[in-house]
C-alpha positions as CSV (number, residue, x, y, z in Angstrom):
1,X,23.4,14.5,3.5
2,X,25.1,16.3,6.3
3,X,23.3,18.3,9.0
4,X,24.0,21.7,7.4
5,X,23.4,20.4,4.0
6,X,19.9,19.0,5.2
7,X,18.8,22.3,7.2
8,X,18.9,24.5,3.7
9,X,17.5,21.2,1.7
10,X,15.3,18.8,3.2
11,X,11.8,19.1,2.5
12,X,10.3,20.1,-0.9
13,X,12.8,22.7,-1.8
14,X,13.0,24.3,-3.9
15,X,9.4,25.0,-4.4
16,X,8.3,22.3,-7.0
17,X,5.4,24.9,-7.9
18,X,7.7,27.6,-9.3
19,X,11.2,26.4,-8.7
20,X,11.6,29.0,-5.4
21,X,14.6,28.7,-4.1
22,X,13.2,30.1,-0.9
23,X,10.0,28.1,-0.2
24,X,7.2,30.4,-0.3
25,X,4.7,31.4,2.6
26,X,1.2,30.1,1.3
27,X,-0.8,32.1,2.8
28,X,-4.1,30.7,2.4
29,X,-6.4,29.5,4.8
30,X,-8.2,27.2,2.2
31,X,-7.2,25.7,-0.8
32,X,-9.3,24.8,-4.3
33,X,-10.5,21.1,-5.0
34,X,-10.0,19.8,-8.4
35,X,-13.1,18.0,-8.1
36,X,-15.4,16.2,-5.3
37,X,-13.1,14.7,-2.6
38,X,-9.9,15.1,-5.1
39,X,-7.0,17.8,-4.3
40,X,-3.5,19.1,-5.3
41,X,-2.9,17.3,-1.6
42,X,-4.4,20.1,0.8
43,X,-7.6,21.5,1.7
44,X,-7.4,23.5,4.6
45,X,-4.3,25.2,6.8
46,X,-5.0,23.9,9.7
47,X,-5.1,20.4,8.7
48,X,-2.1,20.9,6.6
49,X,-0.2,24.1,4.6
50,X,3.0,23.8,2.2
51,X,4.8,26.4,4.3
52,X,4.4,24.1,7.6
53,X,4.9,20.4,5.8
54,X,8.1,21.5,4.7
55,X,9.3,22.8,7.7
56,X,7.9,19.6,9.4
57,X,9.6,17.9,6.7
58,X,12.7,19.5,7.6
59,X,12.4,18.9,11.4
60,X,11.7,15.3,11.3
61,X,15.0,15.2,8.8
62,X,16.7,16.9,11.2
63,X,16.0,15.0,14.4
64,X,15.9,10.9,12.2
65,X,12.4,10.6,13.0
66,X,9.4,9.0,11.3
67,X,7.7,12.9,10.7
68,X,7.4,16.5,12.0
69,X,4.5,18.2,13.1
70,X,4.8,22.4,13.8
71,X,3.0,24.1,16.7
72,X,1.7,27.5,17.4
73,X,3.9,27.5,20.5
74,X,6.2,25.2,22.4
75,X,3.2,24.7,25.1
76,X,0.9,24.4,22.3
77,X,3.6,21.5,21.2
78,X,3.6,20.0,24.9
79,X,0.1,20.6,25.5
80,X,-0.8,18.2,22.1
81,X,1.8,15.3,23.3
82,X,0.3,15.5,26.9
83,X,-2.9,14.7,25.5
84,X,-2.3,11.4,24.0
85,X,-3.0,10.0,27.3
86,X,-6.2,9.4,29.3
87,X,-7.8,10.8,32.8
88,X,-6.4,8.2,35.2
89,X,-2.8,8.1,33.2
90,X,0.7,8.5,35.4
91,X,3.4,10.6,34.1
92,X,6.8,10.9,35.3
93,X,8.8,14.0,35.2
94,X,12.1,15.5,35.7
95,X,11.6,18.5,39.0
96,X,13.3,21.0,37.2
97,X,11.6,21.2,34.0
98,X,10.9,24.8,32.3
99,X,8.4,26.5,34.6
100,X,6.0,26.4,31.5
101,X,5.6,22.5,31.5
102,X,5.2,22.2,35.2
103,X,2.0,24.5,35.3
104,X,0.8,22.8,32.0
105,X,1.4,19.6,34.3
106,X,0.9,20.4,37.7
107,X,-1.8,22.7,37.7
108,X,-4.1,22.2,34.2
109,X,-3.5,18.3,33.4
110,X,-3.7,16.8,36.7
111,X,-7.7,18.6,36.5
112,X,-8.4,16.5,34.0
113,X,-7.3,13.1,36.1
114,X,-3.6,13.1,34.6
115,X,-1.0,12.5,37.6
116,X,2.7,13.4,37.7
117,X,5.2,12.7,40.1
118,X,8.1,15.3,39.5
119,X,11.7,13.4,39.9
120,X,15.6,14.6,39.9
121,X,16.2,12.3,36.7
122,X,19.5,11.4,37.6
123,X,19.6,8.3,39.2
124,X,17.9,4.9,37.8
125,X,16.7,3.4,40.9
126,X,14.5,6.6,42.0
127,X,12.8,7.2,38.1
128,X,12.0,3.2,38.6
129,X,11.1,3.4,42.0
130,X,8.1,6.1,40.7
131,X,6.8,3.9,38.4
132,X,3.5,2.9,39.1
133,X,0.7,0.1,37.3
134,X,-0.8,3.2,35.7
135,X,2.6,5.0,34.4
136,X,2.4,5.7,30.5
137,X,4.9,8.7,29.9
138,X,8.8,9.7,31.0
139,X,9.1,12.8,30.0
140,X,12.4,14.3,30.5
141,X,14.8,17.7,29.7
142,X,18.4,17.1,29.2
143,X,20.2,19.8,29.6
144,X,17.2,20.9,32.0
145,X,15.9,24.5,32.2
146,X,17.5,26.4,33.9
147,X,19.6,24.3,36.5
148,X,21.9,22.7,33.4
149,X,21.3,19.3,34.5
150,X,22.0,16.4,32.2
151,X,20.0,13.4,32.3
152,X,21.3,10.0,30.6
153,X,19.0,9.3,27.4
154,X,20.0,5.8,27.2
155,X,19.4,5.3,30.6
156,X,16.2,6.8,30.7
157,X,15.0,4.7,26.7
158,X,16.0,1.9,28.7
159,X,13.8,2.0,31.6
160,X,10.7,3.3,29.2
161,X,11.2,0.9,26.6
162,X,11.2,-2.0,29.7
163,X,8.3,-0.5,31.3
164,X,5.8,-0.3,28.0
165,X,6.2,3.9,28.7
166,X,6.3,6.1,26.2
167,X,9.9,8.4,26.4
168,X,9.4,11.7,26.0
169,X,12.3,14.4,25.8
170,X,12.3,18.3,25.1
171,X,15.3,18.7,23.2
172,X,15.0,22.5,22.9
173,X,18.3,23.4,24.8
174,X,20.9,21.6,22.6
175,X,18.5,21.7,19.5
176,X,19.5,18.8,16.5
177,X,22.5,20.0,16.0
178,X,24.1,19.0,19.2
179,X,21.8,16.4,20.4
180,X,20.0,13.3,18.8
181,X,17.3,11.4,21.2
182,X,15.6,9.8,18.8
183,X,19.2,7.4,18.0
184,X,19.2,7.1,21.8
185,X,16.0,5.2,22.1
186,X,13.4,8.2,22.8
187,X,10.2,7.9,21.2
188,X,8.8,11.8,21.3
189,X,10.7,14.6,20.7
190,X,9.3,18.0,21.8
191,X,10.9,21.6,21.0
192,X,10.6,25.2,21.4
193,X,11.4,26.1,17.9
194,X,10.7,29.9,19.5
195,X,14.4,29.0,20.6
196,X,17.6,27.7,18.6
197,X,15.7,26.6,15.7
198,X,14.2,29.9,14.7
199,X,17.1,31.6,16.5
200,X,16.2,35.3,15.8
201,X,13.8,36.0,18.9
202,X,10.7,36.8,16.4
203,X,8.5,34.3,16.5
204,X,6.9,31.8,19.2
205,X,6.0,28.5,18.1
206,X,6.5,24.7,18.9
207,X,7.6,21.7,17.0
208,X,7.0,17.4,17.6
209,X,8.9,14.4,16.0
210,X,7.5,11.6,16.0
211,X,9.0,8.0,15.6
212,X,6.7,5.6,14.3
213,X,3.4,5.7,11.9
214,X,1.1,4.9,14.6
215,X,2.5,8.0,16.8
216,X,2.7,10.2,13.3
217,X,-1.0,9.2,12.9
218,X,-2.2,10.0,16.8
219,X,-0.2,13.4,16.8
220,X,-1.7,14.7,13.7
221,X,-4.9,13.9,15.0
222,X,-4.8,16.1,17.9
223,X,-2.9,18.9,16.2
224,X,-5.8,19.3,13.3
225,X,-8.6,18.3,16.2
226,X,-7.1,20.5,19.1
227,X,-6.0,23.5,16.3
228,X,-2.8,23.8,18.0
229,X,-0.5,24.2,14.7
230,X,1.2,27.0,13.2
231,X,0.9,29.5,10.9
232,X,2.3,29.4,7.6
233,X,4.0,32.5,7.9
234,X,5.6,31.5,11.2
235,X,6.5,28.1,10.2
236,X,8.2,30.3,7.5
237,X,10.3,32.3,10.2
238,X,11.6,28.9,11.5
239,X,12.4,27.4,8.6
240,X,14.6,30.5,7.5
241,X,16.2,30.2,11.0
242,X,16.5,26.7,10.6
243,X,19.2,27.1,7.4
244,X,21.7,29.0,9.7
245,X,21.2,26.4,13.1
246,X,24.5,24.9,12.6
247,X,26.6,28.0,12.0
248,X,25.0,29.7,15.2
249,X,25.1,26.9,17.6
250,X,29.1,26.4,17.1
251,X,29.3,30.3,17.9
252,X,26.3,30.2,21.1
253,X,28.9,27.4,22.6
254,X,32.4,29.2,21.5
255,X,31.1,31.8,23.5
256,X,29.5,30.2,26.0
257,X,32.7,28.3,26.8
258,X,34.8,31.6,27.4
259,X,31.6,33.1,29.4
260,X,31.7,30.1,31.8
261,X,35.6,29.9,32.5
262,X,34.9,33.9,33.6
263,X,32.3,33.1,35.6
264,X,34.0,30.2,37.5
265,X,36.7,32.5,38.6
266,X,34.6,35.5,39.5
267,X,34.8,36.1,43.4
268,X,31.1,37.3,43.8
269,X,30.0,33.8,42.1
270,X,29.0,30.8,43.8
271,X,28.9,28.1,41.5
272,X,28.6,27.8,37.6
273,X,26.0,25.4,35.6
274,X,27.2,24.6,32.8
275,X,27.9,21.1,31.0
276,X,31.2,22.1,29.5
277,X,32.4,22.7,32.4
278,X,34.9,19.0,33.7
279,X,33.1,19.7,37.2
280,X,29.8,19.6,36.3
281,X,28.2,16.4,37.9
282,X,26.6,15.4,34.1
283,X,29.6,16.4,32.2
284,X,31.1,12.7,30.9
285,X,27.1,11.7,30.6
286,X,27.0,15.1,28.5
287,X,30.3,14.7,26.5
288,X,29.4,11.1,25.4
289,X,25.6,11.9,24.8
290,X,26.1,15.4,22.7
291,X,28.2,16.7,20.0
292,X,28.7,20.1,21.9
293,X,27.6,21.6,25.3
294,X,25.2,24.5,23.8
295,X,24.9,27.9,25.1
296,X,23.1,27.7,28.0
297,X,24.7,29.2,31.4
298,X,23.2,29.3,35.3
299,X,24.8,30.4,37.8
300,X,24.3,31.8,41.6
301,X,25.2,34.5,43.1
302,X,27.1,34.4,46.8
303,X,25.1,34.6,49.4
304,X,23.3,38.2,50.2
305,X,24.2,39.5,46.6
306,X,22.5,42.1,45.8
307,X,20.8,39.7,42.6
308,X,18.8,43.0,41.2
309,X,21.3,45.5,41.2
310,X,23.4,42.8,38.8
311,X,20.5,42.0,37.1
312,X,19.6,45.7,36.1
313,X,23.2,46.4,36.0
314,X,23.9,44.9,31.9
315,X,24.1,46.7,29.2
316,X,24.7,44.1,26.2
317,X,22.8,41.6,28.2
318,X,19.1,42.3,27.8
319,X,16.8,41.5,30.8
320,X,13.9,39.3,29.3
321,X,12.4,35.7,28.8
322,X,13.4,33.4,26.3
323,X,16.4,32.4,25.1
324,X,18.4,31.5,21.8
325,X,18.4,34.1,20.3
326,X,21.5,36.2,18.3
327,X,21.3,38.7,21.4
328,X,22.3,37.5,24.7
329,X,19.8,37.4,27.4
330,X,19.6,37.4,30.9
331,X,16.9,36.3,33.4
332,X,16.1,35.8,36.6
333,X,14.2,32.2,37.0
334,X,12.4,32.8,40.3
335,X,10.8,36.0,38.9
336,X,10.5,35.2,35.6
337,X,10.6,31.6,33.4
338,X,9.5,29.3,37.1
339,X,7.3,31.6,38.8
340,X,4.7,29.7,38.2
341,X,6.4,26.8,40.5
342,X,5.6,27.3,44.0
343,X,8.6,29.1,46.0
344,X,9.1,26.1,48.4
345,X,9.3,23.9,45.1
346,X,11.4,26.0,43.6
347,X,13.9,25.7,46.6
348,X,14.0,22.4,47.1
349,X,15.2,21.9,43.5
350,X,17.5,24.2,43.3
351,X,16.5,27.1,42.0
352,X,16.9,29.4,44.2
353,X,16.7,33.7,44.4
354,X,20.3,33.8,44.2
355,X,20.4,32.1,40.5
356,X,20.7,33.6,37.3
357,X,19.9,32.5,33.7
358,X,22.4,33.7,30.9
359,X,21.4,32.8,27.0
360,X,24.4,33.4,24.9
361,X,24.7,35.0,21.9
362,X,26.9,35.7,18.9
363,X,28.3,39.0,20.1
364,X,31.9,39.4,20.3
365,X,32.9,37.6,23.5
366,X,35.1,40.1,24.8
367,X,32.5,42.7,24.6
368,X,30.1,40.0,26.6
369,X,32.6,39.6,29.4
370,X,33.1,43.0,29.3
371,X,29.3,43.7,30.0
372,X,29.5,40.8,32.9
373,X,32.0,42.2,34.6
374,X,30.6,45.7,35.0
375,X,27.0,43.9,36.0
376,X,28.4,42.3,38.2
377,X,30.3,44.4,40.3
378,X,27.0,45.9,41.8
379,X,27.2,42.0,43.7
């Protein structure tokens, strides 16, 4: 079956108990045995739940992986993969990862004997130059949050697969639909499903594919050991989202295409990230790698802007974190998703006070350039 065709049937549907066209939310915590040690294949919701297998189901379907496994939150998602290693383990890391996973990494892991070295993922000599006898993990972001950078998959399989590493990727910002790792050679795939998959800015939660039964088997274990899974009813909210993925994402990157073209030609912008874009330094890796370019746009203001005047300045555009949603966000990354990085970090990869985060929605696009332009005329 087809992507679309697979996002509104994969899993059990309908409902084998009922015929439910609309899988139901079990809402249970617990569930009856037919007798000592023998079930109807669940026992308790946080080892398992109907709601979340088929949405885990669906994922795994989604991504061609082995299984699915749904998480309370995207961190709650990272946070389970980043434990399948030991105290004394070495991670290697793209530098301008969501400001989330560098805290998770830099400032909670590494107290538990876990070391990172954060890397610019774009070159093959300096990811294998920071490999060390004690490396077990890439973990990488492509396109990366928020700087729009696009790391080769291949490239980076390659290397791990050499290396004995595991290859980790955070496919969040292209989602499925644009973007499969898994048939590029990467062994983990992490997401926010808070993002694209659930698409409606309503629920927070997290989501892991997996690639082979020994990884399925290790993943599970932590999720039921560490209680890090979701809820049935939120695993619900994705799943609905989930059926509409492909009709959203061709509109978040229609629009996101005509957003970007303004943007490049405005006089009080700097420069433009985005990978649709011929001039973005990952745009042939990007074009060869996805199906589409997503709806994800960064760009910096000139010099001495006056970056909070624009940024209270929208109307359509609301001011808030996240992203993927129908309505179109804007943020400011130093203050808001990264400030948790240190601010001489977050210079020296880029992200500067001058940048600005734009999520794309499914507006009219006239009425969004409409709204850019009067924002950002307070420049």
């Amino acid at each position: 079956m087809k992507f679309e065709t697979l996002s509104i049937h994969a899993g059990d549907r309908p409902d084998s108990a009922y015929n439910a066209v609309c899988f139901p939310i079990y809402q249970t915590s617990t569930f009856m045995f037919d007798d000592i040690g023998k079930t109807k294949g669940f026992d308790y919701s946080r080892t398992s739940n109907p709601t979340r297998k088929v949405l885990e189901d669906t994922i795994a379907r989604l991504e061609g992986g082995k299984a699915g496994f749904a998480f309370a939150t995207g961190m709650a998602a990272e946070a389970t993969v980043i434990h399948l290693l030991e105290a004394g383990d070495h991670v290697i890391c793209g530098d301008d990862v969501y400001g989330g996973t560098y805290r998770l990494f830099a400032d909670v892991m590494t107290k538990f004997g876990v070391e990172f070295s954060f890397v610019r993922m774009n070159n093959r000599q300096r990811i294998e130059e920071a490999i060390r006898p004690n490396t077990k993990m890439v973990w990488i972001e492509t396109p990366s949050n928020p700087l729009l950078n696009i790391v080769d998959i291949e490239m980076v399989a390659g290397i791990a697969r050499s290396k004995n590493l595991l290859g980790v990727i955070d496919n969040t910002f292209a989602s499925p639909y644009l973007q499969k790792p898994i048939d590029l050679g990467m062994d983990l795939v992490v997401h926010s499903t808070t993002k694209y998959l659930n698409g409606h800015c309503d629920v927070v939660s997290g989501a892991v594919v997996t690639t082979t039964d020994t990884l399925s088997e290790k993943v599970h274990f932590l999720q039921n050991g560490m209680g890090t899974c979701a809820s049935p009813f939120d695993s619900w909210l994705v799943l609905r989202g989930i059926e509409t993925l492909a009709v959203r994402m061709e509109r978040h990157q229609q629009n996101a295409s005509i957003v970007a073209s303004y943007l490049v030609e405005h006089p009080a912008v700097e420069k433009v990230f985005y990978p649709g874009l011929k001039n973005h330094p990952g745009h042939e890796i990007a074009a060869k790698q996805m199906s589409g370019f997503g709806g994800m746009i960064s760009f910096i203001l000139k010099e001495r802007s006056n970056v909070e005047d624009v940024l209270r300045g929208f109307e359509l555009f609301a001011l808030a974190e996240s992203l993927g949603g129908a309505a179109s966000l804007v943020e400011h990354p130093g203050t808001m998703s990264h400030a948790s990085m240190p601010l001489d970090y977050r210079q020296t990869v880029g992200i500067t006070d001058e940048l600005i985060r734009l999520s794309i929605g499914l507006e009219n696009a006239d009425d969004l350039i409409d709204d850019l332009k009067q924002a950002l005329a307070k420049a």
